[in-house]
N, C-alpha and C positions, 0 to 999 in steps of 0.2 A: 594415456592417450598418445600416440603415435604422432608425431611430428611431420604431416605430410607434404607443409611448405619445405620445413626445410632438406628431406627427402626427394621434393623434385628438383629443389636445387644443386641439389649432392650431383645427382644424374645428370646434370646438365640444362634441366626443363625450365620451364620459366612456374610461374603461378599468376594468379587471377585472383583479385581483390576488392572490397569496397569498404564505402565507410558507416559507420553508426555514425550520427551529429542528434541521434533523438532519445532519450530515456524511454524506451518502449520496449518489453521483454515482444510485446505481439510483433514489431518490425525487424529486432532481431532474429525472431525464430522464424521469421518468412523469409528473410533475406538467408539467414542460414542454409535454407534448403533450394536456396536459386541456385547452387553450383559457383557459387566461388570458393575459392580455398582457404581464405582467408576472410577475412573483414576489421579491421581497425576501428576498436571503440575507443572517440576521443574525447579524453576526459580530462584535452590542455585548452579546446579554446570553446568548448559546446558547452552545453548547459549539466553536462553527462559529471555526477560525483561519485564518491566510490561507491555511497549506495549502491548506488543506479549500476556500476561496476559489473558488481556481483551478480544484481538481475538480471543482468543482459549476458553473463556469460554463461549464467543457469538455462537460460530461455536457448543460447546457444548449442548445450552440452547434448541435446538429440540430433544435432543437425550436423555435415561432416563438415564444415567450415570451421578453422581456427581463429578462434580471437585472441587478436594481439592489442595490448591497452597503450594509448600513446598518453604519457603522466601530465603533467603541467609541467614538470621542472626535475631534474635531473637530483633530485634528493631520494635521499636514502631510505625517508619515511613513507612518500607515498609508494613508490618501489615495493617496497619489503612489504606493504599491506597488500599493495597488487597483487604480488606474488602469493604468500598469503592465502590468498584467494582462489587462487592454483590458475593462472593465469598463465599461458605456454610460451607466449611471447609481449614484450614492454619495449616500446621504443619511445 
């Protein structure tokens, strides 16, 4: 998958984003396809677990937005699951 956030940043561009706060593959693969670049599924203060992670980044993988997962906590384990998961970007 081609990194096209961080490509437009390379460039100089900005990017264009929103957030998941819902476990729903249906509202991420609708938001996927509005045209943002991104979308941040957060899975530090919502109700969103890795489960639900995964679903939402599968419901994501047709649509040209990247999902970046924001963890709970700066650990090693949920990190490396994220990833894992083939997840492009973790903040």
């Amino acid at each position: 998958m081609k990194n096209i956030v961080k490509q437009k940043l390379i460039d100089g561009g900005c990017s264009i984003g929103s957030w998941i706060t819902l476990a729903s593959p249906s509202v991420a693969e609708i938001m996927g396809g509005a045209g943002f670049d991104w979308l941040g599924i957060d899975a530090e203060h919502g109700a969103i677990g890795l489960e639900s992670v995964q679903m939402l980044m599968q419901a994501m993988a047709a649509t040209p937005a990247m999902p970046i997962v924001r963890v709970a906590w700066n650990d090693r384990v949920p990190i490396k699951r994220v990833l894992d998961m083939g997840a492009p970007g973790i903040m």
